[in-house]
N, C-alpha and C positions, 0 to 999 in steps of 0.2 A: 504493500500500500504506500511506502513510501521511497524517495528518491533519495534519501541519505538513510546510512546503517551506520552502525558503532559496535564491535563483537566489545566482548571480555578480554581479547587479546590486544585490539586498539588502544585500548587503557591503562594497559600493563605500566607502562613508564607515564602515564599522563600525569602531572600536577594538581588536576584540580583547581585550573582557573577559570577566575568569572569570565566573561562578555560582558563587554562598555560597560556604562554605567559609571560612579565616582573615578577616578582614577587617583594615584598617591605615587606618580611619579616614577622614577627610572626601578620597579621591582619586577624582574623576568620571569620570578619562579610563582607572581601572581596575574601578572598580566598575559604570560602566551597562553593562547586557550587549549582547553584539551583536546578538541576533536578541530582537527585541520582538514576540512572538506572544502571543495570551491563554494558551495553552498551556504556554510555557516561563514565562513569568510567573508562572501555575499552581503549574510544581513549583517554578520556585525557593523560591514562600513555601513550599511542604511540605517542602521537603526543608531547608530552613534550621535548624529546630531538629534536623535530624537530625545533619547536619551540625557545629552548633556542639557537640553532644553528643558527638561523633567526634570534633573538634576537642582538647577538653576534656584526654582522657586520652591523647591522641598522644606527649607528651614519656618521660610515665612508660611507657607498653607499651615506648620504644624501650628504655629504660635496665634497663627489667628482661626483656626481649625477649620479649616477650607476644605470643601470638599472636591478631590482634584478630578473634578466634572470635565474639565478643557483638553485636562491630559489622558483621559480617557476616550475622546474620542479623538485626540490623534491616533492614540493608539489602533483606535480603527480603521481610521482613515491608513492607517499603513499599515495594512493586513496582518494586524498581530495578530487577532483572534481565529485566524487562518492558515497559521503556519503549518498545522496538521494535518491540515487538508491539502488531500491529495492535488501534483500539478494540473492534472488533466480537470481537474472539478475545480479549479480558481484558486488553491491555495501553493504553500511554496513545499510540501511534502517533506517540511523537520523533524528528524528522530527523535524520540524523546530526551533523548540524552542533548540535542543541540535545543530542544525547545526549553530544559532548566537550565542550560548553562544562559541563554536570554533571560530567562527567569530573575537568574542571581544576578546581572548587570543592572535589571530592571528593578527588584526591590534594592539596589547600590544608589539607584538615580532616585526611587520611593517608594519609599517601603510598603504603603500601603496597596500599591499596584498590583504586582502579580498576585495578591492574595486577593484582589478586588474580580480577577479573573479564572481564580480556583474552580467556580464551578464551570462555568464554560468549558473552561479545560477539561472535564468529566463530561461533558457532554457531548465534545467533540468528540472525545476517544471513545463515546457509546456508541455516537454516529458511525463511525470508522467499524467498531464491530459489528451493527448491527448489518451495515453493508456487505461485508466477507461473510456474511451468513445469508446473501441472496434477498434481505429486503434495503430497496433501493431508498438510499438517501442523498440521491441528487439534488432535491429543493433545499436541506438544510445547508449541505454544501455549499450551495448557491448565495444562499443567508446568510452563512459566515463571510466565504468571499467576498460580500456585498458592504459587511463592518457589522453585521449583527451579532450581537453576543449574549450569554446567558447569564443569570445568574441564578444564587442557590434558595432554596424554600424548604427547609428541611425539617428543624427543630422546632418544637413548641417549648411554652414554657407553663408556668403553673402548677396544674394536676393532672395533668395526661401523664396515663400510665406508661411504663417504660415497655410497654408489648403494644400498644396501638397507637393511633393519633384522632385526632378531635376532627382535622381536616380530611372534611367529607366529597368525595365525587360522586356524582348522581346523573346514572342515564336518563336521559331524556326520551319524549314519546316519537323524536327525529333522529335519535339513534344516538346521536351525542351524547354529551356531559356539562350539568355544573358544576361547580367548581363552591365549595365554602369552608372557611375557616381561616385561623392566622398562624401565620412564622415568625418566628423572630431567628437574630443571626442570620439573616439573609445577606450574605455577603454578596454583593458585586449585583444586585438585583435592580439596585437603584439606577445606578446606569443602564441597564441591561430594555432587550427589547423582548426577550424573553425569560420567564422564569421556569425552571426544573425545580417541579414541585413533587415534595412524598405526600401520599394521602392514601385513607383507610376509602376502599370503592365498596360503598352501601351497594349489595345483592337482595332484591326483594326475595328470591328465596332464600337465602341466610348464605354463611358462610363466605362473610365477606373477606376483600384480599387487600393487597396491599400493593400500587402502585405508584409509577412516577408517569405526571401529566405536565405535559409540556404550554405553556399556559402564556399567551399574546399578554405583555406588561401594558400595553398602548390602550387597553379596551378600555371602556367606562366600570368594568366589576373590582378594577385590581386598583389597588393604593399601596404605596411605600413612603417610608417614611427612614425619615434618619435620626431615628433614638436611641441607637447606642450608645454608650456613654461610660464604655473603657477610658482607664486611662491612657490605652496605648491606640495602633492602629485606627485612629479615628477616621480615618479616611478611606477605609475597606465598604462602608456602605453597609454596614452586620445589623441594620433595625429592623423594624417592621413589614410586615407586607402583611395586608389583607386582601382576601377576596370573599369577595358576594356575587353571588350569579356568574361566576366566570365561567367565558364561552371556552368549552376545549374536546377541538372533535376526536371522532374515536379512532384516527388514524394517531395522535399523537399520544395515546394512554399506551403504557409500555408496562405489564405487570414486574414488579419489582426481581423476579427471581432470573426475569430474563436480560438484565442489568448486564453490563458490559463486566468482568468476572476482576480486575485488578484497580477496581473504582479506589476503594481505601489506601490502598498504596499509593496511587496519583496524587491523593488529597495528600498524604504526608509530605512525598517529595516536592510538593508546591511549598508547604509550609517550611520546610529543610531549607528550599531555595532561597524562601523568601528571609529566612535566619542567616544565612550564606551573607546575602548582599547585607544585610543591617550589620553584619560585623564587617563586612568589606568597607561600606561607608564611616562604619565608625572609627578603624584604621586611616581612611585618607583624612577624616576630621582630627584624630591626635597626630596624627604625624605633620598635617600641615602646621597645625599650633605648636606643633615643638620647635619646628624649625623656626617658625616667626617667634616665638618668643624671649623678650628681653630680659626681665624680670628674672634672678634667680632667688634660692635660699642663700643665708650666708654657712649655713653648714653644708649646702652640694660637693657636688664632687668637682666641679669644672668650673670656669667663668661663663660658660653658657650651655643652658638647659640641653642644646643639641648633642653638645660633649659629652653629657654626665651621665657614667656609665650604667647607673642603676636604672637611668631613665630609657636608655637607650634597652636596657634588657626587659623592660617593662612593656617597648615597643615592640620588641623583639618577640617576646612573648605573645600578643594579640595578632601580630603576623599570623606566626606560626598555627595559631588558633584558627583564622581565617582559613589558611591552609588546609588546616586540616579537614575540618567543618566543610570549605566546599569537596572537599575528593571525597570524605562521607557521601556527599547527598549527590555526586554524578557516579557513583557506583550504585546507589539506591537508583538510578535510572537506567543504570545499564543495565539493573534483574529487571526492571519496570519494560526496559524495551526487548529484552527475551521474551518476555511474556505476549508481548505486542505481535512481536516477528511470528509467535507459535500457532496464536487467533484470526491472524490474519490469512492463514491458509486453512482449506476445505476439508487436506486431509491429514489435520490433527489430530494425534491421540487424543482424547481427552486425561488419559493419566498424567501426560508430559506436562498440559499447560496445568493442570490442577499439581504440580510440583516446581514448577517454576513459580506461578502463581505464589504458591506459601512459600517458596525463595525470599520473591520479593517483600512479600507481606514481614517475615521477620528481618530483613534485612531493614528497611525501612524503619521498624522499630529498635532495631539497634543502631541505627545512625539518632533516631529524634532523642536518645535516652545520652550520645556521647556531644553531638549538634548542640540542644538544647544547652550543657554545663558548659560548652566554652565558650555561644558567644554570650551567653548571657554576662556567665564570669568578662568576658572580652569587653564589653559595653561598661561594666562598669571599671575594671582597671582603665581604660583611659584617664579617665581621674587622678590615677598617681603620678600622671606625666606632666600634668598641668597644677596649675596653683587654683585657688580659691575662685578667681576671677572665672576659671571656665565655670564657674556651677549659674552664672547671671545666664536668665533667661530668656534673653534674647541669642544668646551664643546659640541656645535649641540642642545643645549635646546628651541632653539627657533625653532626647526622644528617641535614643537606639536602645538604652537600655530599658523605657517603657516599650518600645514595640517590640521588643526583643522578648522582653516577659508574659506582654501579652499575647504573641503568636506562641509562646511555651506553651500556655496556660490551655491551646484548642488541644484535645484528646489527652488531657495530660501525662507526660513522660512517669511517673510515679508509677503507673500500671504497664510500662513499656517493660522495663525492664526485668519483672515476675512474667510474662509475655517470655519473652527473649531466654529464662532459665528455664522455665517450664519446657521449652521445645527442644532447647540443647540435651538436657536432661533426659523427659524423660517422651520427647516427641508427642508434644501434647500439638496438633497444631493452635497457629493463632486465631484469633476471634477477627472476622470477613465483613462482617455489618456491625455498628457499636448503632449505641441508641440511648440517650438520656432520656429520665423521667422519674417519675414518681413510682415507687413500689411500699408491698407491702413490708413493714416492721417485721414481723414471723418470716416471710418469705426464706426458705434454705438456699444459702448461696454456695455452700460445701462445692457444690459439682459443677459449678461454675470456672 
């Protein structure tokens, strides 16, 4: 399905660099990228001046909490939401592995972006499977190419149980569906022209199921709203969304088990990517204030901060972390794109991709469980490099270490890691769908 590949063996010697995005000057072993194709070469020069442009006004949106509505439809207009999508259907056919390494340049330029585009990105890769399985998705294709993007409708909140949801689809006597109920965390919705909604489908003879409806944002039934109110990623778009009477015909109702099979894993290596770039920015942010600055202590080690060796290993140190952190999460897309390569052809075992698959799935959580402590750690060590004057808030440096926590804080790391022993151990695999909610007090969770 697509025109660029990446084995496990291409990566062998790869570093682990981002694509555009912040840059921190003459550093090789962050700046050459890992996958050298004419292809990704391609976007990164196109997308460089988008990028630096995104870049640019990142500090002021945070401080005045802007929602970067402007920078998202560039993004459109330059076929980001496309890149998946195959040549021959309008987009530029990027592997997965080249589509996070954009990723991490893009949350370098802001942070709130690629994670504003998380669902989309699962819905294009449902689109891509549902195609290689002989039902045609030529019109969505189209939609993409055209700058149309999705975003996600997933969670409620409240007292919905954690085994159903409140949002209801209901056939209609025209064969159709409405659509009711609310979301919240609806990342990337708000911009979005469509929304990929979960919902429980009321069966008048009982026995209802549980699917994903694809649901026109533009209609008079759908409202979003922007009430989040983290203190990080403010600018992902994670509020409300409701729908009343929303129209959704029954070509785009997809029951939930026929789901594209590596959806969870996607979601994490977005969120990997997007921790990637918030420590890559947060590196060219202390490294540019080391160099520039005048000020020292009178017990340092140097006449200037640039010099002083503790500092300089301080920097040294959130490198390295960057480093590492991004080769974590482009190996998580290199199981990500075996899995892709397996589905995309007719005659797949289904044992191979249901093992690749839980490749992925626990590699994924053992990158968010090592990802997660450096850059968070990363974000806040810059602080040792600088004096008191960086913590003034207009400097905005402390919005890497709130986005940073706050992108932690999605599926939290704390269950990643009993995940990650449990399968080494004693080959439990990992858990495919999560779901928050409400349960009961008594409920036995033993065999969980």
């Amino acid at each position: 399905m697509t025109t660029e590949s990446t084995t496990r063996a291409d990566l062998a010697n790869a570093d682990g660099a981002p694509v555009g995005g912040a840059g921190v000057g003459a550093l090789p072993f962050l700046d050459r990228p890992v996958q050298r194709t004419p292809l990704i070469e391609n976007l990164r020069t196109e997308l460089a001046p988008l990028f630096a442009e995104i870049a640019a006004g990142a500090v002021q949106r945070e401080l005045d909490e802007e929602l970067p509505v402007a920078q998202v439809q560039l993004l459109k207009k330059a076929g980001f939401g496309a890149l998946r999508v195959p040549r021959e259907h309008g987009g530029r056919g990027a592997s997965l592995v080249g589509l996070t390494q954009l990723w991490i340049g893009l949350a370098a330029a802001g942070a709130n972006l690629p994670q504003a585009l998380r669902g989309h990105a699962a819905l294009v890769e449902d689109r891509l499977w549902q195609h290689s399985r002989g039902r045609d998705q030529r019109p969505w294709f189209h939609r993409f190419a055209a700058g149309e993007i999705a975003g996600n409708a997933w969670s409620e909140t409240g007292g919905t149980r954690i085994d159903t949801q409140r949002t209801e689809l209901l056939r209609t006597d025209r064969g159709d569906y409405r659509l009711d109920g609310r979301k919240f965390y609806t990342t990337g919705t708000i911009y979005a022209e469509w929304a990929d909604v979960y919902a429980r489908r009321v069966n008048p003879e009982g026995d209802d199921d549980f699917v994903i409806a694809l649901v026109d944002t533009r209609q008079a039934g759908v409202s979003v709203l922007n009430d989040w109110d983290g203190f990080g990623q403010r600018g992902t778009g994670s509020g409300t969304a409701t729908f009343q009477g929303a129209h959704v015909p029954a070509v785009d109702v997809l029951p939930f088990g026929e789901r594209f099979p590596y959806q969870t894993a996607l979601y994490q290596v977005n969120l990997l990517a997007t921790l990637s770039g918030i420590g890559r920015a947060a590196l060219a942010d202390a490294v540019t204030h080391v160099r520039s600055r005048d000020r020292t202590y009178s017990h340092g080690n140097a006449p200037r901060v640039r010099d002083d060796a503790q500092v300089l290993a301080r920097i040294g140190e959130i490198a390295a972390s960057v480093y590492v952190a991004e080769a974590a999460t482009i190996r998580v897309a290199a199981a990500l794109q075996d899995v892709a390569d397996l589905v995309s052809r007719a005659d797949s075992e289904p044992e191979r991709v249901a093992a690749a698959n839980e490749a992925a799935e626990v590699e994924s959580s053992a990158a968010q469980v090592v990802v997660t402590e450096l850059v968070v750690r990363a974000t806040s060590d810059l602080f040792d490099t600088l004096g008191a004057s960086a913590t003034g808030r207009t400097q905005g440096l402390d919005r890497h270490w709130r986005n940073a926590r706050t992108v932690s804080s999605h599926n939290p790391r704390i269950f990643k890691a009993r995940v990650v022993g449990d399968h080494v151990v004693n080959g439990t695999p990992p858990p495919y769908a999560w779901a928050i909610g409400a349960t009961e007090r008594d409920q036995d969770w033993s065999s969980r």
